[in-house]
C-alpha positions in Angstrom: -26.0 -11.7 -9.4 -27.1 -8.3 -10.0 -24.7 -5.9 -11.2 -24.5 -1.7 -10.5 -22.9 0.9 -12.2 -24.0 3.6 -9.6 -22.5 7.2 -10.3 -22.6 8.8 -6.6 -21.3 7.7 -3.1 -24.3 8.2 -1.9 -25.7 5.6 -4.4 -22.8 3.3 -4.1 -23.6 3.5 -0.1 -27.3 2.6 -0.7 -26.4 -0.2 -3.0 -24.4 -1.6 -0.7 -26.8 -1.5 2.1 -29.0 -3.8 0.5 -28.4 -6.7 0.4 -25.6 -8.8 3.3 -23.9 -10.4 0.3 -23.7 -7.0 -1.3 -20.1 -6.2 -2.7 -18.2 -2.9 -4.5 -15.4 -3.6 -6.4 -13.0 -0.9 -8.2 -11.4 -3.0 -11.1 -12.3 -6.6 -10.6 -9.0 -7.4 -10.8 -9.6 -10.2 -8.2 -13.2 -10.3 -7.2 -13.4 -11.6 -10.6 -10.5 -14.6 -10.5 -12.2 -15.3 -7.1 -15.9 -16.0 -8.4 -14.4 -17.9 -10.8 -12.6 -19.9 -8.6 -15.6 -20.4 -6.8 -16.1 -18.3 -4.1 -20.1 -17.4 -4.0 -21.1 -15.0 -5.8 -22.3 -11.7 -4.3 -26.1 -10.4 -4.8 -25.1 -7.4 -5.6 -22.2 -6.4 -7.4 -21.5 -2.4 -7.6 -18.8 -1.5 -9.7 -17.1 1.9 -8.2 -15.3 3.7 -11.7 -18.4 5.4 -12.6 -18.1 7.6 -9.6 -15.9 10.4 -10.9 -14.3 11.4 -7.4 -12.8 8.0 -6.9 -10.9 7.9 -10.3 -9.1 11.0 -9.9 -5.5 12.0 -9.1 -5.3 15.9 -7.0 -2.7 18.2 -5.6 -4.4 20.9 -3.3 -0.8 22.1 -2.2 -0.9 20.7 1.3 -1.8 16.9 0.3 -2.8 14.3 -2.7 -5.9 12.9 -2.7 -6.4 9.4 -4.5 -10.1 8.6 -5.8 -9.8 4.6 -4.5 -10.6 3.2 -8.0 -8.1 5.2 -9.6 -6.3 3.4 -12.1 -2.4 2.4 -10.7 -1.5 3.5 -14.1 -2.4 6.8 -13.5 0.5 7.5 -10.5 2.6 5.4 -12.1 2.3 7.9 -15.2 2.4 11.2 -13.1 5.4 12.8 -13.2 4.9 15.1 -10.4 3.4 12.7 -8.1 6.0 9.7 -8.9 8.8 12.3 -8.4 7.4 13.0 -4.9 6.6 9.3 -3.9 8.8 7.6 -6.2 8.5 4.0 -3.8 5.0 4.7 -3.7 4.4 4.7 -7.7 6.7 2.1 -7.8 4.7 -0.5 -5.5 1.4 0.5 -7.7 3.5 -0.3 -10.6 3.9 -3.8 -9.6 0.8 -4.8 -9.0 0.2 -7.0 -12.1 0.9 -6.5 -16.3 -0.1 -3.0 -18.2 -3.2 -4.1 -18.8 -4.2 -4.8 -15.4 -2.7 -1.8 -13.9 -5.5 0.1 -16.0 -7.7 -1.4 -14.0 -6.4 -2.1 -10.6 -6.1 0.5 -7.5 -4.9 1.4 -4.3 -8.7 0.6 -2.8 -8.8 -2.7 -4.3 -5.3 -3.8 -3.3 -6.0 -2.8 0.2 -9.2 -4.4 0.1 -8.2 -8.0 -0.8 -6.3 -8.0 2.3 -3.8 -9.8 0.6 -0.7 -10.5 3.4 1.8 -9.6 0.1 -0.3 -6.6 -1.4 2.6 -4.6 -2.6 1.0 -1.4 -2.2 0.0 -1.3 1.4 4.2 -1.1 3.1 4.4 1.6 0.7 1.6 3.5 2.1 2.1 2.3 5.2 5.2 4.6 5.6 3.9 7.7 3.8 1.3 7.7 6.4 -1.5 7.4 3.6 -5.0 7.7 5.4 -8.1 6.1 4.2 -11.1 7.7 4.0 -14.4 5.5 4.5 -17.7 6.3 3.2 -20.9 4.2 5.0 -24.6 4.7 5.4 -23.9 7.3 8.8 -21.4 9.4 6.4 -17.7 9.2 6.5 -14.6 8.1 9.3 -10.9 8.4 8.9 -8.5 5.6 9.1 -5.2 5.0 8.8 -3.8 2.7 6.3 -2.0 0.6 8.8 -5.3 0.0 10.6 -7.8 -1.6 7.5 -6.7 -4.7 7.2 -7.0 -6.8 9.9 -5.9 -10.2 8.9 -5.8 -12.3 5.1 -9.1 -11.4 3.5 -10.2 -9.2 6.6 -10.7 -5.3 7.1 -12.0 -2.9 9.4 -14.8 -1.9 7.4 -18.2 -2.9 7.7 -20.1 -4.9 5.1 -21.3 -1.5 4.1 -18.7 0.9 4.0 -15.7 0.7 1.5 -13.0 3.7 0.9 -13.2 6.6 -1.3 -10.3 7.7 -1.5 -6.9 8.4 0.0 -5.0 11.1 1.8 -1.3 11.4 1.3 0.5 14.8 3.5 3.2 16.5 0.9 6.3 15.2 1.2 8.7 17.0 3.2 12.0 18.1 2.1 15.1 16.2 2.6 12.5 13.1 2.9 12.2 10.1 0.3 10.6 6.5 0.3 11.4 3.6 -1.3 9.9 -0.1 -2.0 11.4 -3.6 -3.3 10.0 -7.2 -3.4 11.4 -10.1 -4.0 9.7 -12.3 -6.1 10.6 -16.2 -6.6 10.1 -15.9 -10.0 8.7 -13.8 -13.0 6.1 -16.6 -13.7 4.7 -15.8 -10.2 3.9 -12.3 -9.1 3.4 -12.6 -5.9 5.9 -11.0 -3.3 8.1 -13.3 -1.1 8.8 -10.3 1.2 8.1 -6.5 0.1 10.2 -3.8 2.1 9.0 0.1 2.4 11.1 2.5 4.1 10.6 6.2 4.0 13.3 8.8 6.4 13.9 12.1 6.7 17.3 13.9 7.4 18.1 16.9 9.5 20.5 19.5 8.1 23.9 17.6 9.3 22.8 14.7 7.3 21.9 12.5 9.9 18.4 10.3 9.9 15.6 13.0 11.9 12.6 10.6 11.0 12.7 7.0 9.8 9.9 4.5 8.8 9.8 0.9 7.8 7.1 -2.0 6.8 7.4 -5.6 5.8 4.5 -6.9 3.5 4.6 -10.9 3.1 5.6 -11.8 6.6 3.0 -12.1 8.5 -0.8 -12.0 8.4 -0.2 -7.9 8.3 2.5 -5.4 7.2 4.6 -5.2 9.8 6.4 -1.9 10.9 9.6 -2.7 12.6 10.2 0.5 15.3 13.7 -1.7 16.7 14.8 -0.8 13.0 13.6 2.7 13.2 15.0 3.9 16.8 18.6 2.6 14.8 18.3 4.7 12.3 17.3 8.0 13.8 20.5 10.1 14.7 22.5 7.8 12.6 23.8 8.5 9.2 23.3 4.6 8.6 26.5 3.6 8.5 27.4 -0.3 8.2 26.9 -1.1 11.7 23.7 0.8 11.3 22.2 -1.1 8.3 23.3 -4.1 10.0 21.0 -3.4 12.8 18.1 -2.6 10.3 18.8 -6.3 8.7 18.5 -7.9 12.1 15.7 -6.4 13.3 13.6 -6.9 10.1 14.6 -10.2 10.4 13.5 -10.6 14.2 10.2 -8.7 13.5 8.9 -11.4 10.6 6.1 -14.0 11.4 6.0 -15.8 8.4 4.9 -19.0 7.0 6.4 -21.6 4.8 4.8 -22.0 1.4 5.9 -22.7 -2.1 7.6 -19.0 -2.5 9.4 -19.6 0.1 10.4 -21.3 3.7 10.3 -19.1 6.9 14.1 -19.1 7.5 14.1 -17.6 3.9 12.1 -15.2 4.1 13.1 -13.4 7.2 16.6 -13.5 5.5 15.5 -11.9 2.6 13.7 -9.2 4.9 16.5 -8.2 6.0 18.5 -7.7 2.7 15.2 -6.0 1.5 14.8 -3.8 4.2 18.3 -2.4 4.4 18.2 -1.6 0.6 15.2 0.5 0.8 16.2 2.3 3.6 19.5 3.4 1.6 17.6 4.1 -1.6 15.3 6.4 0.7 18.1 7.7 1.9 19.3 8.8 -1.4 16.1 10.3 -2.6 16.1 12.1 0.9 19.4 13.4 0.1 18.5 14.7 -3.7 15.8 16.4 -2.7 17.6 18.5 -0.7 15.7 21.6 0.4 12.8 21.0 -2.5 9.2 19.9 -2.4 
């Protein structure tokens, strides 16, 4: 196994292009425990967090752009952009100890195409968008649409993301994000819940968003959930309706974390609490960016 260090996208993009086993990685925070476990080995391995665009953390006024290696420490430890995605930091700070989370990334944790990724729900509902470098240049994609199924993507075998788009968050909006866990030995989500919503000047819900990580072979957005919420103020009957419909829209499997009837009973609980944190972020930031 050969490994690169390349310090351009164009490099990276060549690299890749080399070999059909070729593979980028952005902290080796699991193609490492994989090889080791045996999965083959790779030809090439090219190690993105030389490449100064992609471990980098920008405002431009309009949007934030996220370098796809950048450390999950360094939103977590942001004050400005946890304060405007506080569910959003929050899922990147859960994804493994303090030590790994200066290595890990958004990229990476999209990449593995891990069913209970805690970061992608989060993103999901902040509409984060992918940007895709690849020998012909660069596409545009939609969080929601990368991974395909456990261990699968959109991507070709060489492309791999640059970075990531995030639109300013709105006034009177907020997100949030919870997972329940089985145990603190085991950091690995039973069900993760993202919810993001909007209100209109009366208070009431304008815009509303939800995703289920751990449920089925994809995050799962659950529009029954979000047509209950808009023009509501989510009153009990309300939330009710969010726990039933997160419920219905879960696919899961049974496994040692957790039975099927458990979890789509824990994605309801889950999803009606983030959608009344949101809801309280939404209401403190009241007017303000």
């Amino acid at each position: 196994m050969k490994y690169v260090a390349p310090s351009s996208v164009e490099e990276a993009a060549s690299l890749l292009s080399s070999s059909p086993s070729a593979q980028v990685f952005a902290g080796a925070t699991d193609v490492v425990p994989q090889i080791r476990a045996g999965r083959p080995a790779p030809d090439v391995l090219v190690d993105l967090k030389k490449i100064k665009e992609l471990v980098a953390l920008n405002s431009d006024g309009d949007k934030w752009t996220v370098g796809a290696a950048t450390p999950t420490a360094y939103l977590t430890e942001d004050e400005a952009f946890s304060h405007e995605f506080p569910g959003l930091s929050e899922a990147a700070g859960l994804i493994g100890s303090d030590q790994i989370q200066n290595r890990s990334s958004l990229g990476g944790n999209l990449c593995n195409a891990s069913p209970a990724a805690d970061s992608v729900p989060a993103m999901v509902v902040n509409g984060v968008r992918a940007v895709v470098a690849g020998p012909n240049g660069t596409r545009v994609l939609d969080v929601s649409e990368v991974v395909t199924g456990p261990g699968q993507t959109a991507l070709d075998d060489d492309e791999f993301i640059v970075e990531f788009e995030i639109d300013k968050m709105p006034s009177r909006s907020g997100d949030a994000y919870l997972r329940m866990i089985p145990r603190t030995e085991m950091d690995i989500a039973v069900v993760g819940a993202g919810a993001r919503v909007t209100l209109a000047d009366d208070g009431s819900i304008e815009q509303a968003v939800l995703a289920l990580g751990a449920v089925a072979p994809t995050v799962v957005r659950i529009p029954d959930a979000e047509q209950a919420l808009v023009g509501s103020t989510a009153d009990e009957e309300t939330l009710n309706a969010v726990a039933a419909a997160a419920s219905e829209a879960c696919d899961p499997i049974d496994d040692k974390r957790g039975t099927v009837e458990y979890r789509k009973q824990v994605a309801g609980v889950l999803a009606k609490r983030a959608v009344v944190i949101a809801i309280e972020r939404a209401e403190q930031r009241n007017g303000t960016n």
